[in-house]
N, CA, C and O atoms as CSV, one atom per row, in Angstrom:
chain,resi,resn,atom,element,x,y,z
A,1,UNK,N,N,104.237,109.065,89.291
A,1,UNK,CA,C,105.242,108.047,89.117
A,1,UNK,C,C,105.186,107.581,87.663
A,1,UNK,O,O,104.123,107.141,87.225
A,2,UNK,N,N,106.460,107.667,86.763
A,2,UNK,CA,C,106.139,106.536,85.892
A,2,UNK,C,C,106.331,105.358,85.486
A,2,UNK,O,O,106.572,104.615,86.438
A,3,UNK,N,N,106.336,104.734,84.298
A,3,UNK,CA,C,105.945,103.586,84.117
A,3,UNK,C,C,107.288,102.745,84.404
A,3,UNK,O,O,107.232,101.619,84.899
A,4,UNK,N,N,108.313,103.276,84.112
A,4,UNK,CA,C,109.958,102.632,84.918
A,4,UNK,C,C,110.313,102.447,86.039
A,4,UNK,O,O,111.024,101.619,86.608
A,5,UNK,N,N,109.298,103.985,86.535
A,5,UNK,CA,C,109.527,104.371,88.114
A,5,UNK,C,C,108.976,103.174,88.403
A,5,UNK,O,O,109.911,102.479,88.802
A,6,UNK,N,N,107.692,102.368,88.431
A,6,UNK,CA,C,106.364,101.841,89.028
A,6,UNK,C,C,106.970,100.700,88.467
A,6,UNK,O,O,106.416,99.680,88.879
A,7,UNK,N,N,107.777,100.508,87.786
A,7,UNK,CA,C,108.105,99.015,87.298
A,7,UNK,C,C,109.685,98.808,88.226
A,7,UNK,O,O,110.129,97.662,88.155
A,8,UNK,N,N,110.276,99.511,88.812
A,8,UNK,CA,C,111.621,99.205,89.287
A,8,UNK,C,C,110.785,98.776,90.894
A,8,UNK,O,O,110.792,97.633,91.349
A,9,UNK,N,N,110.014,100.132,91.662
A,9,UNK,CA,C,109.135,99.435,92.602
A,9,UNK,C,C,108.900,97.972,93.051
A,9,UNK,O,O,109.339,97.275,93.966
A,10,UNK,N,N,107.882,97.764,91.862
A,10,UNK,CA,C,107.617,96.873,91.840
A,10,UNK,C,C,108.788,95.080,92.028
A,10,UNK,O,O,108.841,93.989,92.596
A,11,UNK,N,N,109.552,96.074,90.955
A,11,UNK,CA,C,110.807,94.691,91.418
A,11,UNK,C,C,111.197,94.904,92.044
A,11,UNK,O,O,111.650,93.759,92.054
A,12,UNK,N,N,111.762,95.459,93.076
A,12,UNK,CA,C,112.391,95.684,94.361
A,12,UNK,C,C,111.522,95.031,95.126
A,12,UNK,O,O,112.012,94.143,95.825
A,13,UNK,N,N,110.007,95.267,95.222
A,13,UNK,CA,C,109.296,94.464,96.236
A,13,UNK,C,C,109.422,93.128,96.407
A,13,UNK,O,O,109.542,92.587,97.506
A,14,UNK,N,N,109.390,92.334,94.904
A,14,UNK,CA,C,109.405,91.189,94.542
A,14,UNK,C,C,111.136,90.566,95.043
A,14,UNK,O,O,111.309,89.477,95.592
A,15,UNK,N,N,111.918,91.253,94.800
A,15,UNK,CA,C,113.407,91.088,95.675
A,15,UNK,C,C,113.098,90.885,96.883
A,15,UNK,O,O,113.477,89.879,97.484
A,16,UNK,N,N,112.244,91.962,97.506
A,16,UNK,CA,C,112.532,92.115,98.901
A,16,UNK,C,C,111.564,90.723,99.673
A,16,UNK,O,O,112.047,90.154,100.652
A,17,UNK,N,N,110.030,90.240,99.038
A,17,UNK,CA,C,109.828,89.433,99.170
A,17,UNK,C,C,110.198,88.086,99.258
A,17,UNK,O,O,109.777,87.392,100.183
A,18,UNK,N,N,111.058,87.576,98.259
A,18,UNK,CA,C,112.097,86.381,98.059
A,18,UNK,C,C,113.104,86.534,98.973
A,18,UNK,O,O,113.451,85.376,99.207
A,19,UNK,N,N,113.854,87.350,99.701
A,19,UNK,CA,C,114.197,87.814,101.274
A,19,UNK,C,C,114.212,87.294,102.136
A,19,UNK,O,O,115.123,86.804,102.803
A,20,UNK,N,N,112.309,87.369,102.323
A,20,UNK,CA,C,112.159,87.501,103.240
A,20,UNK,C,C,111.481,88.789,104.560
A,20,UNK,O,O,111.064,88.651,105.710
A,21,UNK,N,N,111.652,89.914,103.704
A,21,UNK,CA,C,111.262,91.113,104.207
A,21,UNK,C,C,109.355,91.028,104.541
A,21,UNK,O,O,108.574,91.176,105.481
A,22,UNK,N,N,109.344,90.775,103.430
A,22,UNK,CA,C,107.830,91.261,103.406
A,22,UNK,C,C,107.174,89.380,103.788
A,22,UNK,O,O,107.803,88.439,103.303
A,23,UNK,N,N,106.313,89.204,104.387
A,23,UNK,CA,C,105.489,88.340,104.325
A,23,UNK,C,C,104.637,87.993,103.841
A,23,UNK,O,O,104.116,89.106,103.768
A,24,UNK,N,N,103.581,87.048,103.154
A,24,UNK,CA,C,102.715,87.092,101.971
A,24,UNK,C,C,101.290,86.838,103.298
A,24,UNK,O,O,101.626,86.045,104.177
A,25,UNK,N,N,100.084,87.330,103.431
A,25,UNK,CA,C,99.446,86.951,103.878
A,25,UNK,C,C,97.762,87.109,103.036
A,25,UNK,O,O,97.293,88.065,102.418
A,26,UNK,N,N,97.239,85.893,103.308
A,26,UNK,CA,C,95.873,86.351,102.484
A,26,UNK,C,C,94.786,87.500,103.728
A,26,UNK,O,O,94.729,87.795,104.921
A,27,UNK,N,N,94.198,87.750,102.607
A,27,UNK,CA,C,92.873,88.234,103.609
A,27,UNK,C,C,92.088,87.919,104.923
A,27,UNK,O,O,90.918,87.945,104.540
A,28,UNK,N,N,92.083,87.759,105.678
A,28,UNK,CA,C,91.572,86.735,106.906
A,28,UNK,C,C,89.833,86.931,106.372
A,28,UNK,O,O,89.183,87.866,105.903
A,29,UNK,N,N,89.598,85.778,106.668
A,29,UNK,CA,C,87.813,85.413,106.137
A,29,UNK,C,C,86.994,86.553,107.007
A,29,UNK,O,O,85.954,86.954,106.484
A,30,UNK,N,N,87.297,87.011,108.055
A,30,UNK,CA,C,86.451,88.190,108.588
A,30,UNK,C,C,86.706,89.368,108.185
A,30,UNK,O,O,85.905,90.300,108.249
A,31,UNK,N,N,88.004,89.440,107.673
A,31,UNK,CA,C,88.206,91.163,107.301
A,31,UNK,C,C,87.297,92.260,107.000
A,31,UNK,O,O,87.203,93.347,107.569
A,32,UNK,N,N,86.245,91.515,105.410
A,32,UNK,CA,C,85.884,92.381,105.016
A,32,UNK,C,C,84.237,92.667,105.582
A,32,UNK,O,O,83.484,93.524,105.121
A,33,UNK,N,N,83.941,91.769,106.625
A,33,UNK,CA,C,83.252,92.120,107.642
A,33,UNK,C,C,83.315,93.208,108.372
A,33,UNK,O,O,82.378,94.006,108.380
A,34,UNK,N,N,84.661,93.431,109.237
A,34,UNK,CA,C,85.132,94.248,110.177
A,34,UNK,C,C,85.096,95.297,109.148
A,34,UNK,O,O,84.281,96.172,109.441
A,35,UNK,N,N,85.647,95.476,108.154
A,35,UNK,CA,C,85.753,96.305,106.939
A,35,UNK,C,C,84.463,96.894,107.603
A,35,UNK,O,O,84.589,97.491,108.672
A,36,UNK,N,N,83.286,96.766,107.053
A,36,UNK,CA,C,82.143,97.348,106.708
A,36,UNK,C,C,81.904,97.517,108.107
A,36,UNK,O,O,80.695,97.742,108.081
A,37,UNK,N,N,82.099,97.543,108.815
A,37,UNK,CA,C,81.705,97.947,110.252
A,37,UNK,C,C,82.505,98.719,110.706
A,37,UNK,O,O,81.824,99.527,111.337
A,38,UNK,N,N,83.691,99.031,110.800
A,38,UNK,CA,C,84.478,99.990,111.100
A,38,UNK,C,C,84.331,101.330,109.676
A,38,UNK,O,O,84.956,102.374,109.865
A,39,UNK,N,N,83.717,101.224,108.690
A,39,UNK,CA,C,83.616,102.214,107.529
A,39,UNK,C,C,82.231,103.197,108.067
A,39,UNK,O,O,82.124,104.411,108.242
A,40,UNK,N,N,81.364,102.178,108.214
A,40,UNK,CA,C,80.097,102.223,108.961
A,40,UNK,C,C,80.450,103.390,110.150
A,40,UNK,O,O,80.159,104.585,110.108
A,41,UNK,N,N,81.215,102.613,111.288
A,41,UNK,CA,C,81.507,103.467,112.208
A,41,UNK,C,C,82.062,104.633,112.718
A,41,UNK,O,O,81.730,105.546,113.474
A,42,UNK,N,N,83.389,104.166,111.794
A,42,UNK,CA,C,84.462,105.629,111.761
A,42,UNK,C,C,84.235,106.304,110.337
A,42,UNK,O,O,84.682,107.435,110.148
A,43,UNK,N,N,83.519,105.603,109.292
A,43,UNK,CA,C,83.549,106.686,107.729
A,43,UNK,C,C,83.068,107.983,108.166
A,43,UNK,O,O,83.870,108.880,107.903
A,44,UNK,N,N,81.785,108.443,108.873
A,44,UNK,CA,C,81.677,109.928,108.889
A,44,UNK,C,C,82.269,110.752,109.872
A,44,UNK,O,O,82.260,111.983,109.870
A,45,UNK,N,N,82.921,109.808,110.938
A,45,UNK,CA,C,83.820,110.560,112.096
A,45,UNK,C,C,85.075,111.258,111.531
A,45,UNK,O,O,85.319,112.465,111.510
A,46,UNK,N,N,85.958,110.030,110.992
A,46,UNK,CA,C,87.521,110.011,110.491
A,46,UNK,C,C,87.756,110.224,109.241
A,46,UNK,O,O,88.947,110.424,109.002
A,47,UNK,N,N,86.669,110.272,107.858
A,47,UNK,CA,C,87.099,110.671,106.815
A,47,UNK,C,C,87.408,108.976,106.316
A,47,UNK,O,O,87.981,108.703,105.262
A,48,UNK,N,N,87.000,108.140,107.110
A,48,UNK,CA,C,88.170,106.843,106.052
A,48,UNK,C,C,87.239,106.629,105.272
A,48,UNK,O,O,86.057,106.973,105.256
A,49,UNK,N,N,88.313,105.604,104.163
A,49,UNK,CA,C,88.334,105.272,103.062
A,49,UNK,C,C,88.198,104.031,103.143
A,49,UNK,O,O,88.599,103.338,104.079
A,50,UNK,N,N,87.278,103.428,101.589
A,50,UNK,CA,C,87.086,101.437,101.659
A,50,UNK,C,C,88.282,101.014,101.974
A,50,UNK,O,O,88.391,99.947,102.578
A,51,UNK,N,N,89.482,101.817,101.605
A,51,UNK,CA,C,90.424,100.655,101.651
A,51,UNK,C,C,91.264,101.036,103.132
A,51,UNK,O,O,92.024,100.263,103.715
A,52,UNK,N,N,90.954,102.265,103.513
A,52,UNK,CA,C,91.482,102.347,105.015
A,52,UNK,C,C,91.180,101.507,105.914
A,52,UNK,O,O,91.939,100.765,106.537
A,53,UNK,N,N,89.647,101.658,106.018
A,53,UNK,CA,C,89.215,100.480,107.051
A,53,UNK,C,C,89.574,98.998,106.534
A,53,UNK,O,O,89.494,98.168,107.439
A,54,UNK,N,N,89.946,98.489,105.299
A,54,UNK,CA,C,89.874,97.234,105.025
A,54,UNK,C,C,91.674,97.134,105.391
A,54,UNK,O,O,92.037,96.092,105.937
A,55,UNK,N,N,92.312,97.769,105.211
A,55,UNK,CA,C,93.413,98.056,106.290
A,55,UNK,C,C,93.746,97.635,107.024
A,55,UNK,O,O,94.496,96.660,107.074
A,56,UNK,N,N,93.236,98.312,107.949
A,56,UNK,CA,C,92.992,98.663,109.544
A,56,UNK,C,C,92.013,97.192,110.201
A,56,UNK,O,O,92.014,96.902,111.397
A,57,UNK,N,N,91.303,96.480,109.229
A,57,UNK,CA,C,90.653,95.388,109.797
A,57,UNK,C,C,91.546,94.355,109.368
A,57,UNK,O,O,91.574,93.468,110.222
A,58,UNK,N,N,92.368,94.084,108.280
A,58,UNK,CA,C,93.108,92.857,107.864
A,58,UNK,C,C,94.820,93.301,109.149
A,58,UNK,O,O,95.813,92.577,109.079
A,59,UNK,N,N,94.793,93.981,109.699
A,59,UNK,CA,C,95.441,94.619,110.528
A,59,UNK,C,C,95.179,93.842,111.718
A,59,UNK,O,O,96.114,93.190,112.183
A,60,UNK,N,N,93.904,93.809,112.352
A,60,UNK,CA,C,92.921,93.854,113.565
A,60,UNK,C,C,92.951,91.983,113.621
A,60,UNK,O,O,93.043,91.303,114.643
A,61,UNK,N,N,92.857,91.554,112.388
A,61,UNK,CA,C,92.131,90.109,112.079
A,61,UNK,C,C,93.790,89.343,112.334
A,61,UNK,O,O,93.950,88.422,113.136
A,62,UNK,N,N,95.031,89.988,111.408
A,62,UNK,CA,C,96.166,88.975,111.286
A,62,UNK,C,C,96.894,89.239,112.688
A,62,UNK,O,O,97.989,88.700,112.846
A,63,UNK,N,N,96.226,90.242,113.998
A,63,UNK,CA,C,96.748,90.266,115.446
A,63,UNK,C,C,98.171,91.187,115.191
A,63,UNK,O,O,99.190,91.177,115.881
A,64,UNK,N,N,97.906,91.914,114.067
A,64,UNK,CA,C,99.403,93.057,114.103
A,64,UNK,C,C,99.726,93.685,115.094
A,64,UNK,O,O,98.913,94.429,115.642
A,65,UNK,N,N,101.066,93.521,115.580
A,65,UNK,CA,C,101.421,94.271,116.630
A,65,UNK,C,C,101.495,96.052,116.425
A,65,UNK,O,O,101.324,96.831,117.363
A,66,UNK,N,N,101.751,96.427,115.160
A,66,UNK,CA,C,102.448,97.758,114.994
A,66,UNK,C,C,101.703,97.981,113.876
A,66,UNK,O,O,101.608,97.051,113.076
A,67,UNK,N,N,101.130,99.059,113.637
A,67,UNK,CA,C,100.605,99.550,112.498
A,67,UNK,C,C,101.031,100.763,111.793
A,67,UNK,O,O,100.885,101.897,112.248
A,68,UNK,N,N,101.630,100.440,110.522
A,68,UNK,CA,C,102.592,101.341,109.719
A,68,UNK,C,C,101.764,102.267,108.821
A,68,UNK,O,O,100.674,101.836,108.445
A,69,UNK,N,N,102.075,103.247,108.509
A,69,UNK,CA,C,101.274,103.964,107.759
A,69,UNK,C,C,101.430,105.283,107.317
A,69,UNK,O,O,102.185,105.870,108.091
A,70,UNK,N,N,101.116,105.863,106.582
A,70,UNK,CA,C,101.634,107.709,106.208
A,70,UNK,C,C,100.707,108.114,105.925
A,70,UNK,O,O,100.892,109.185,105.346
A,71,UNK,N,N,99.308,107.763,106.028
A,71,UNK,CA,C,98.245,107.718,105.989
A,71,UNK,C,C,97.289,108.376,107.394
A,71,UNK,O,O,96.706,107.543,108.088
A,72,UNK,N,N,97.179,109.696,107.720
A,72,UNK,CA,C,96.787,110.232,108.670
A,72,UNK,C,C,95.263,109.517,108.984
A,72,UNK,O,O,95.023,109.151,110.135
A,73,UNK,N,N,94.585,109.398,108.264
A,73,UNK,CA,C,93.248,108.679,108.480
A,73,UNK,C,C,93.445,107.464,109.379
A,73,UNK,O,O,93.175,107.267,110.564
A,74,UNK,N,N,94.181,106.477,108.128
A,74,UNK,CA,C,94.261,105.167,108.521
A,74,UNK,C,C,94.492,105.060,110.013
A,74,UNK,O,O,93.739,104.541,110.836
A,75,UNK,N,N,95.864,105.738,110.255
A,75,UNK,CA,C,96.324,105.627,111.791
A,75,UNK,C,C,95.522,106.509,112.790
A,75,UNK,O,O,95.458,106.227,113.987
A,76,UNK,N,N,94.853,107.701,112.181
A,76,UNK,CA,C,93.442,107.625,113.562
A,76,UNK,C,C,92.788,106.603,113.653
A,76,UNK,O,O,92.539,106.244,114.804
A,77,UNK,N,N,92.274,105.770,112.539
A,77,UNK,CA,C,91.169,104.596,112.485
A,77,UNK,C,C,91.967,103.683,113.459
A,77,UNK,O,O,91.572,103.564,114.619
A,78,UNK,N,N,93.277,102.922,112.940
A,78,UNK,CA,C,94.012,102.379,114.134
A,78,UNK,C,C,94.368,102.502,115.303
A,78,UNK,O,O,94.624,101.574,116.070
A,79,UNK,N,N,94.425,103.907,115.588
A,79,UNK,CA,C,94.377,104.114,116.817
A,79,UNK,C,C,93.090,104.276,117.829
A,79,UNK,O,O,92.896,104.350,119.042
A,80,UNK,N,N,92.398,104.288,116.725
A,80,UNK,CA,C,90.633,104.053,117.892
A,80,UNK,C,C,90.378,102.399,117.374
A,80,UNK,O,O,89.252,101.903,117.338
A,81,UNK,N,N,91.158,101.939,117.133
A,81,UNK,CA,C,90.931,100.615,117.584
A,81,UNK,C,C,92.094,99.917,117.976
A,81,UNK,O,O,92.311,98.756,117.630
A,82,UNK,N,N,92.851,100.588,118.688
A,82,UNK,CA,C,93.823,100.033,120.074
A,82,UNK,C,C,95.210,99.709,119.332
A,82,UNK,O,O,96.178,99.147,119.844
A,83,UNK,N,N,95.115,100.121,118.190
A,83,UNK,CA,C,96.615,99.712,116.942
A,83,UNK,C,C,97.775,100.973,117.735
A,83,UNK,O,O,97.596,102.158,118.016
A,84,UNK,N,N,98.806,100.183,117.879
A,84,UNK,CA,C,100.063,101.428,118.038
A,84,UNK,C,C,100.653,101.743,117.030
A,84,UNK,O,O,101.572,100.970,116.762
A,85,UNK,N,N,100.496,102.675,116.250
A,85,UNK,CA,C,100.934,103.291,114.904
A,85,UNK,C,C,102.472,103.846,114.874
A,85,UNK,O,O,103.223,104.027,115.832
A,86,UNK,N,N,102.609,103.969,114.080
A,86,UNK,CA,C,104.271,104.650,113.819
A,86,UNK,C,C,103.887,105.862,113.394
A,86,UNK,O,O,104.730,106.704,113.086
């Protein structure tokens, strides 16, 4: 991507945020708990990644109904922990 590409992105998000589309949420104080325990658990099963499981736990923590992703890892990790993936 370059630097126009990654800069138009970026404003579109910031559009789409002021919207309404996107929601702003912080980290939930357990995340990066669950983080390290699901990396722990599923890192040598599933291949994930720090930031898959930290994912998949800020996912777990904010009670997401649907878990989005293009990310083949991520959504095995979600789906062994009860996430209905797209």
């Amino acid at each position: 991507m370059t630097v126009p590409e990654s800069d138009e992105v970026y404003d579109q998000l910031a559009k789409d945020r002021v919207a309404g589309v996107w929601k702003d949420a912080f980290l939930p104080d357990n995340a990066y708990d669950i983080c390290s325990e699901l990396a722990r658990v599923y890192g040598p099963k599933l291949g994930v990644r720090t930031i898959d499981s930290l994912h998949v736990a800020c996912a777990l923590e904010l009670k997401a109904e649907r878990f989005w992703t293009y990310d083949e890892r991520q959504a095995k990790l979600a789906r062994a922990q009860g996430l209905k993936s797209l």
